[in-house]
N, C-alpha and C positions, 0 to 999 in steps of 0.2 A: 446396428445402432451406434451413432457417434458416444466418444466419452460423453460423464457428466461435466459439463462445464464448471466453474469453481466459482462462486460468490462468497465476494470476503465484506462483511458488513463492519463498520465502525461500532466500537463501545467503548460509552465513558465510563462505564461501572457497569456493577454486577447484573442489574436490572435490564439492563440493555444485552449483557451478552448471554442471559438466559434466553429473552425472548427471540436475540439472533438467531441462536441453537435450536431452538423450537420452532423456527419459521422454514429453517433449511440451510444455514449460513455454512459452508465448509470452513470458513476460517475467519477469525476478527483482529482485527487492527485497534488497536489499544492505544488511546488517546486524552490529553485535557486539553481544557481551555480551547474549543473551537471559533472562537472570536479569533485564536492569535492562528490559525489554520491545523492546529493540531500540535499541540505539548506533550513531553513527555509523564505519563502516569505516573503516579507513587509504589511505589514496591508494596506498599500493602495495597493500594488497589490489584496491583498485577498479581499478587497472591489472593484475593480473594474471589479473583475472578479465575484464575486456575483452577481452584479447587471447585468452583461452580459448573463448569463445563470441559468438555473432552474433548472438542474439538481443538484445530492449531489457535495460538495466538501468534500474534507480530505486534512485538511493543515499540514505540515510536520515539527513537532518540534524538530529541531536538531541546533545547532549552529553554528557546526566545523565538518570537516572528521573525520572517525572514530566514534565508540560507546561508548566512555566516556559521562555521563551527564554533566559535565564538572560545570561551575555554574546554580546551581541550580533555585537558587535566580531570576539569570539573567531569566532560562527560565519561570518560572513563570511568572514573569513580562512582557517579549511576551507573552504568552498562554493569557491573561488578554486583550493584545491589539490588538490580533488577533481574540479573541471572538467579543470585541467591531466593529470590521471591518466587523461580519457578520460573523463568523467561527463559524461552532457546531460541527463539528468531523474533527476527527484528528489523526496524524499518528506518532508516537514515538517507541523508546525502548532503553534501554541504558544496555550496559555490564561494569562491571567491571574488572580490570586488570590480574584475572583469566580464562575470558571466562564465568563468572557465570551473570545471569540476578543482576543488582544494585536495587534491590526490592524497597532501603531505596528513591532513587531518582525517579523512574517510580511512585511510592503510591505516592507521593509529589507532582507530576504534577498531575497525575489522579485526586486525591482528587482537587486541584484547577480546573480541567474541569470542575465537579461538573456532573459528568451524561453524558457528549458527551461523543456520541460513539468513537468507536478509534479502529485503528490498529498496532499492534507489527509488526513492520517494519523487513527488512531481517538482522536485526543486529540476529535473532534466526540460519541464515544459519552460523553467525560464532559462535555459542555459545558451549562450551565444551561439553556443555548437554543439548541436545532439548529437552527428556523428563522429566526431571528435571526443564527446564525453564517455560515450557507450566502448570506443577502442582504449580509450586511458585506464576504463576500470573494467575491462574483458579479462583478466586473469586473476581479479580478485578471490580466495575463497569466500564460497557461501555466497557469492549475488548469483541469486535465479531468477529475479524478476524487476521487472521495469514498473513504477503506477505511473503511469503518465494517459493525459486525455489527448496528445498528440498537440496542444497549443496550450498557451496559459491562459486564455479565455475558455477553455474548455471542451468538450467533445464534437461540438459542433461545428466550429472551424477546424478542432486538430482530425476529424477524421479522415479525411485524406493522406495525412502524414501518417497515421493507423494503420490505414489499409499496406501505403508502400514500406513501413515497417516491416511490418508483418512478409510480406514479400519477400524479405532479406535474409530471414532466419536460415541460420548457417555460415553466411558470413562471419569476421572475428567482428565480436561485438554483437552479435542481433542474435546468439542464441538462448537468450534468457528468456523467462515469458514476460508478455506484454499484460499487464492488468490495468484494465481500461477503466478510469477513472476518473471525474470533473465534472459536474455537470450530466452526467451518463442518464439517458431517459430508457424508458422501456424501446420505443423504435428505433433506439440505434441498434439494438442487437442482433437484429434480423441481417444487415449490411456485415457487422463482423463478424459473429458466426460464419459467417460467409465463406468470409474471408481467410478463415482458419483461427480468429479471436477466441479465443472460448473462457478467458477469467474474466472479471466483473466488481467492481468495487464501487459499493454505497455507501452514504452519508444521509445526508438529507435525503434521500429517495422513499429512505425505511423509519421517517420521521412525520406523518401528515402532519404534528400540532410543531413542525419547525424545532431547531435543535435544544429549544429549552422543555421539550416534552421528551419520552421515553424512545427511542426503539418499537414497530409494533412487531410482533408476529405476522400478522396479516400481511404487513405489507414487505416484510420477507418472502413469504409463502406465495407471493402472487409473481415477485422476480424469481424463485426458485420453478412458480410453475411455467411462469413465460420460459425459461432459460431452458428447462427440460422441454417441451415440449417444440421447443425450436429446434433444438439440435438432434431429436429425432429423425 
């Protein structure tokens, strides 16, 4: 029998990352304000939702729309009161006014993690150069994973670039895991799996009344059973 694959669901609050937990969610991604694509939580959100569930979180350090680091400073100073809240991994990446990965500001925050793991967020789906960003930050500590949909319109044009990802692992730069994310439908998984894909990241997927309603369980439990029972 293949591993269990890994689905990491989105939560704005508590409410959402009970029902992720109860649907079959291995891990949730910790988020506000999804108008601006995903903000950074409040430290009491991130403490409240700790203490609600056991599973991983990955809290989202970003400040403002878009992939500018913008002040540095400032985020460090969350990173610091979002660990004290019970955060150990966590999810960032920042470009600069090029499209090039901001190396000087990503090494800045990582080194203040001090070790949590983390993931480079889909600021890689706008980046000029994906293989050029994946080798600038291959020696990072704590990057194990890529969310990227393979394009910034989303999984349906990025999959091809998915699959020859996925192909590479081992190279410097492509050993991290791929957590396929953007648009992601239940039929794409059958193509990745395939492929050797096996993590999974929802949002809207685990939403039918749309991002201004809850998280359901159900509709966890149905990507949890689709995901098992494919990779059988």
């Amino acid at each position: 029998m293949s591993k269990r694959a890994v689905l990491e669901v989105i939560a704005l609050d508590i409410e959402d990352a009970v029902a992720a937990q109860a649907g079959g969610a291995d891990r949730l991604e910790l988020v506000t304000e999804m108008a601006a694509d995903g903000l950074t939580p409040s430290a009491a959100t991130v403490a409240g939702i700790r203490a609600a569930v056991d599973i991983d979180l990955r809290v989202m350090l970003r400040l403002a729309d878009g992939f500018a680091a913008g002040a540095v400073e400032r985020l460090l100073r969350v990173a610091d009161e979002l660990r004290a809240a019970g955060a150990d991994q966590f999810v960032l990446g920042f470009l600069d006014a090029d499209g090039g990965v901001d190396l000087a500001a990503v090494e800045r925050v990582v080194t203040a993690l001090d070790g949590c793991r983390w993931t480079f967020h889909r600021a890689i789906d706008r980046a000029a150069d994906r293989d050029a960003l994946r080798k600038a930050l291959a020696d990072l500590p704590g990057l194990d994973t890529y969310l990227t949909a393979g394009s910034a319109t989303g999984v349906d044009e990025g999959l091809p670039t998915l699959l020859a990802e996925s192909g590479r692992q081992g190279e410097p730069g492509y050993d991290q895991t791929i957590l396929v994310g953007g648009g992601l439908r239940l039929d794409h998984v059958p193509p990745l799996l395939a492929a050797g894909l096996d993590a999974f990241h929802i949002g809207g997927a685990a939403r039918p009344q749309g991002w201004h309603g809850p998280v359901s369980e159900a509709s966890v439990k149905e990507w949890r059973r689709v995901l098992d029972s494919a990779a059988d």
